[in-house]
N, C-alpha and C positions, 0 to 999 in steps of 0.2 A: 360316637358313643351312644350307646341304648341299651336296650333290656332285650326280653323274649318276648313283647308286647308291642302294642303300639307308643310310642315316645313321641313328644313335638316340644321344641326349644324354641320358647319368642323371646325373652332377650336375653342378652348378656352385656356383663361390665367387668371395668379392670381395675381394681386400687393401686394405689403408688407403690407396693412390693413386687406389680404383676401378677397380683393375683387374679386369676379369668373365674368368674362367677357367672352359669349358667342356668338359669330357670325356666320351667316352663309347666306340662304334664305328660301322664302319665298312666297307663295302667300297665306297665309291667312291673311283675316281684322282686328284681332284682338286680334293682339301677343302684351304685354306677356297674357297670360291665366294664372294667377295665382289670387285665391281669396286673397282678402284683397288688392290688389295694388294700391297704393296711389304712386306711384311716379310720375317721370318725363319724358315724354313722348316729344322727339324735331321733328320728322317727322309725320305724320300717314303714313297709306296703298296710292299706288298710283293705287292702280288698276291691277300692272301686277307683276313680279317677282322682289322681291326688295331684297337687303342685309338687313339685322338686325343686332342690338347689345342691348345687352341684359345684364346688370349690377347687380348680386345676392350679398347677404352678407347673411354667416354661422354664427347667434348670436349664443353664447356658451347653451345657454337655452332658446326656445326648439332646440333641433336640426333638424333646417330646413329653407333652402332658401329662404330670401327674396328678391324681384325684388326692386331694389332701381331708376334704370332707365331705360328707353328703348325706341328705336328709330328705326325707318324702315329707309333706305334709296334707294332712286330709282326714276323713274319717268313711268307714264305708257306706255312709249314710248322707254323704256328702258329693256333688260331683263338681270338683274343687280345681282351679284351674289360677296360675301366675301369669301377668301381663307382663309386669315390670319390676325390676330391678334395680337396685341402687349401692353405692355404699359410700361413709363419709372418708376413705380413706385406708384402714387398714383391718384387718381383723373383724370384719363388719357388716352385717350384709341385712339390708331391708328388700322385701317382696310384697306388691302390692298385686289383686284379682280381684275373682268372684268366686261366691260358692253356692251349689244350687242344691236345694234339700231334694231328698227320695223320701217322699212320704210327708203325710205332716206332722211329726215329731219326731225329728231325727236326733239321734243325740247328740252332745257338742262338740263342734272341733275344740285339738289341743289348742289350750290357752295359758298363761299364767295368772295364777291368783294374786301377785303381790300387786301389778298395775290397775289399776282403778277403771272399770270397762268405764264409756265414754257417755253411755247413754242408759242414765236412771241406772245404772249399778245393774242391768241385766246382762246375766251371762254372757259369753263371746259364744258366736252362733243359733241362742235362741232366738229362734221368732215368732210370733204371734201373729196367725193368720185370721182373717175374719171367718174365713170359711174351708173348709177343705179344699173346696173346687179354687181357691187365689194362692195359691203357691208361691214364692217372689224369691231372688236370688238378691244376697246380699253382698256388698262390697267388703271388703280385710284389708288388714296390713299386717304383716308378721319380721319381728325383727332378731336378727340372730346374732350372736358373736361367739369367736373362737379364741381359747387359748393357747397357743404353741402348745406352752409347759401348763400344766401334762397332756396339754391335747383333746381336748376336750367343748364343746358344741352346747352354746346353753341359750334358749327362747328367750329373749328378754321380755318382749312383750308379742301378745296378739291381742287383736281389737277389731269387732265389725265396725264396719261404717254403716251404719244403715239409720234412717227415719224412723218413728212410731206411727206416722200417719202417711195415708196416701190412698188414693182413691178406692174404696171397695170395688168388687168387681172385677178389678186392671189386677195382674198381676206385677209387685213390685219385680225393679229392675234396675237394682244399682251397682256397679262396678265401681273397681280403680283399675285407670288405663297406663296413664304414668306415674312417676315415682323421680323425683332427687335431693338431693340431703343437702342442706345450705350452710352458709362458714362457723353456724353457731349450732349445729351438728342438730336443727329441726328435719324431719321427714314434711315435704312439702306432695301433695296427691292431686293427680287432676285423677275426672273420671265424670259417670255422670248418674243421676238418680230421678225414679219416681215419685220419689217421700218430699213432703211438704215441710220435712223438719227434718230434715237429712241431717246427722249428728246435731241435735240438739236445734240445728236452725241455723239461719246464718249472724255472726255475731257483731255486735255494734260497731259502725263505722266500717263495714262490707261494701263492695264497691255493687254490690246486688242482691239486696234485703228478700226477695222471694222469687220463686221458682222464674218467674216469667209473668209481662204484660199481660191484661187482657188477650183471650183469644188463644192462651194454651191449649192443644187438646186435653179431657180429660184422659190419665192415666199415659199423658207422653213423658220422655225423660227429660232433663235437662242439666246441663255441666252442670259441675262443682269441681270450688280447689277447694286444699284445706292445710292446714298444718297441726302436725301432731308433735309434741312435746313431751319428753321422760325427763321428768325431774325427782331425782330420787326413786323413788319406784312408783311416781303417780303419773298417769299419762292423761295430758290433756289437749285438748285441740284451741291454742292460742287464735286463731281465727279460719273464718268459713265461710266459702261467700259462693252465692249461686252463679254462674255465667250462661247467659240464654236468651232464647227470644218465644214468639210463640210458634213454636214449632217442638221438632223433635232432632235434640243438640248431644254431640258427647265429645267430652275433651279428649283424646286421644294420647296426645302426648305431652310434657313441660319438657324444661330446659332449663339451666340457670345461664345468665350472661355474668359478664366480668365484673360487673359492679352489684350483682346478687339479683337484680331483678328478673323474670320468670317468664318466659316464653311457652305461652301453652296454644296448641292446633290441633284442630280437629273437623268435626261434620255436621252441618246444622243443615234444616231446611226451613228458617224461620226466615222472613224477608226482615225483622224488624231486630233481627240479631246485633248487640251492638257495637257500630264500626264507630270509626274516628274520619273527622275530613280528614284531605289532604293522602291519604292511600290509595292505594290501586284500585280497588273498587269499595265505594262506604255503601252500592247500593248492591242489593242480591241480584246474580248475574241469572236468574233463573234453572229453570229444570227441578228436578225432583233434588238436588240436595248440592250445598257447594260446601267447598273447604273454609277453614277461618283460619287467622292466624293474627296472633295478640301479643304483645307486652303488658307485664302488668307488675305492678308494685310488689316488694317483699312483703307487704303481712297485707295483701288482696283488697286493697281499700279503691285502688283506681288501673285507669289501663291509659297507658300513654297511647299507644297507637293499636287499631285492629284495624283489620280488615278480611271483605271477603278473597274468594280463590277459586276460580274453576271457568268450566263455559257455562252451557246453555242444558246440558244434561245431567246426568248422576256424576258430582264431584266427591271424592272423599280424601282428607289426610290425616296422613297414616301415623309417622314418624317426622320428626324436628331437631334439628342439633343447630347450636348457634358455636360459631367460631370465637376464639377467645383473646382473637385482637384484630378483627377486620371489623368487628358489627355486620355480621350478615347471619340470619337466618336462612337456613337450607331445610326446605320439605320436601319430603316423598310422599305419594298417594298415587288413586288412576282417577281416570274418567273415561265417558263413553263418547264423547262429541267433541271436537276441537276446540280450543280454549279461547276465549276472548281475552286473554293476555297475549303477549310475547307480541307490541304495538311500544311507538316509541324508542327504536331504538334498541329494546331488550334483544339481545341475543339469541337464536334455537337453535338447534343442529335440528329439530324435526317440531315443525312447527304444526303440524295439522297433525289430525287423529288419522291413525294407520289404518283404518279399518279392525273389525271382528268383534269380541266383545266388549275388551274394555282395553286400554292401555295407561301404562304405568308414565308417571314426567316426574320431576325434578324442575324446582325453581328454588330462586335464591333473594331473598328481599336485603337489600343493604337501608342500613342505616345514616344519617339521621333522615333523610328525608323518606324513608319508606318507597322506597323504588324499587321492583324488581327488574334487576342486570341479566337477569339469564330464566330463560323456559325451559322446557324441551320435553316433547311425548317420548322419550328418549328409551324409557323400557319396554319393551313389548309383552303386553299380557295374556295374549291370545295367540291362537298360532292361524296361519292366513296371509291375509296383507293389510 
């Protein structure tokens, strides 16, 4: 599925009717591209790179995708881009990115008026630069729902994420990477920011009150989760909490487990980033940057277990899904140099780095004792040997 443009789809999810929810971006005029579509359509094209979402249903016969809704979001003054995707279940759909200004005063992305923006009641997408020459890209979340009867597509909320402070000079640089809805229908965001008060700050009893130890660099990013709350028509962020070291960190992806607690992974290269004894590695396994990978409490007060992930060279991960009666965490990411895991026991089918530039693995951490059962450099990201 695509347009007469460039298209790229990063994620997708399914709610319990089957419904396939596609996001990602975009500059073509005239997504979805699919004949026969008669749906519902709440933004068009604004002219420049918008996020998309894109609503299919799998009827049993014939078997093939129909587009039930779809909507661009963006503005053309914006180059607006979805990571992630979520939904609590039916009729539902949260998106969380970035959006990068052309110019400095671009006008606002679509928002609605009735939810209470987050930070000092300023508009969704203004921002306030020190200077022309500091530009910074803000973080979002926009959430949608559908009516069957009559069919119909309505914004409940949008909201930046973003700081009002962060170092002159640097340009900011905050995203949301992941996104999932938990059983009392909260939008929980990992992602990560420049701002030293990154929505309003992190809130009392946070399992990490500010950005990073001594010895951040100036104008480096660093995780954050957060949770956002629609109550009635006010949306607020019930807690906020930094995760980081002194380096340059970003949560990539959450997860929820069985009992509601919050699996977020991603890429730091802080050595003081913080782990937990008793896991795979509590100390940084060196090179220019390793993976992480965390449990952490429903309303972000504390982390049972982390740890780091990779070898000796450039680590990153990507994506995380946790199983919902093994207790095991499964990550995907690459690196460039063989891993100082898959020792002890753990399992590889390909235990060293293939050669070329980078290659893709797959590991699996079980729980409770935090062990990883399985490695493997098992996708190839390069072509060579």
């Amino acid at each position: 599925m695509g347009g007469n443009s460039f298209d790229f789809a990063s994620a997708v999810t399914v709610d319990r009717q089957s419904t396939v929810y596609v996001t990602g971006r975009t500059v073509s005029q005239n997504l979805p591209q699919n004949v026969g579509f008669a749906g519902t359509s709440l933004f068009g094209p604004s002219g420049g790179v918008d996020a998309f979402v894109i609503a299919m249903t799998m009827p049993a016969s014939p078997p093939s995708l129909t587009v039930i809704w779809a909507t661009y979001y963006g503005s053309p003054s914006w180059t607006t881009q979805a990571n992630a995707i979520a939904t609590s279940g039916a009729n539902d759909v949260v998106i969380v990115g970035q959006a990068l200004p052309i110019g400095t005063n671009p006008p606002l992305l679509p928002a609605t008026t009735a939810a209470t923006p987050l930070i000092n009641n300023v508009p969704f997408g203004l921002l306030t630069f020190p200077s022309p020459s500091s530009p910074g890209q803000m973080a979002f979340a926009a959430h949608f729902s559908y009516a069957p009867v009559p069919g119909t597509v309505v914004l409940d909320y949008a909201t930046q994420l973003i700081g009002t402070a962060f170092v002159n000079g640097f340009s900011r640089s905050d995203a949301a990477n992941g996104v999932v809805v938990d059983a009392a229908g909260d939008v929980i965001v990992a992602g990560n920011t420049t701002d030293t008060d990154f929505v309003g700050g992190a809130t009392a009893g946070a399992f990490q009150a500010v950005r990073a130890a001594a010895g951040l660099p100036a104008g480096a990013r660093v995780g954050i989760a957060l949770a956002l709350r629609l109550t009635g028509r006010t949306l607020t962020a019930p807690w906020v909490t930094f995760l980081g070291g002194p380096g340059a960190d970003t949560c990539s992806c959450i997860a929820l487990d069985a009992e509601g607690d919050l699996g977020i992974a991603g890429t730091t290269s802080a050595a003081a980033f913080p782990t937990t004894s008793g896991t795979p590695a509590n100390a940084y396994l060196g090179g220019a940057s390793d993976g992480f990978v965390c449990e952490m409490d429903p309303v972000g007060s504390g982390l049972y277990w982390s740890s780091f992930f990779g070898g000796t060279g450039a680590d990153t991960i990507n994506s995380l899904a946790v199983s919902s009666n093994t207790d095991e965490f499964v990550v995907v990411g690459s690196s460039n140099t063989s891993p100082t895991w898959g020792v002890g026991g753990v399992s590889s089918e390909i235990p060293v780095f293939q050669g070329g530039t980078i290659d893709g693995f797959l590991a699996t951490f079980r729980l409770p004792d935090v062990s990883v059962v399985h490695s493997s450099l098992k996708f190839k990201a390069a072509v060579g040997g």
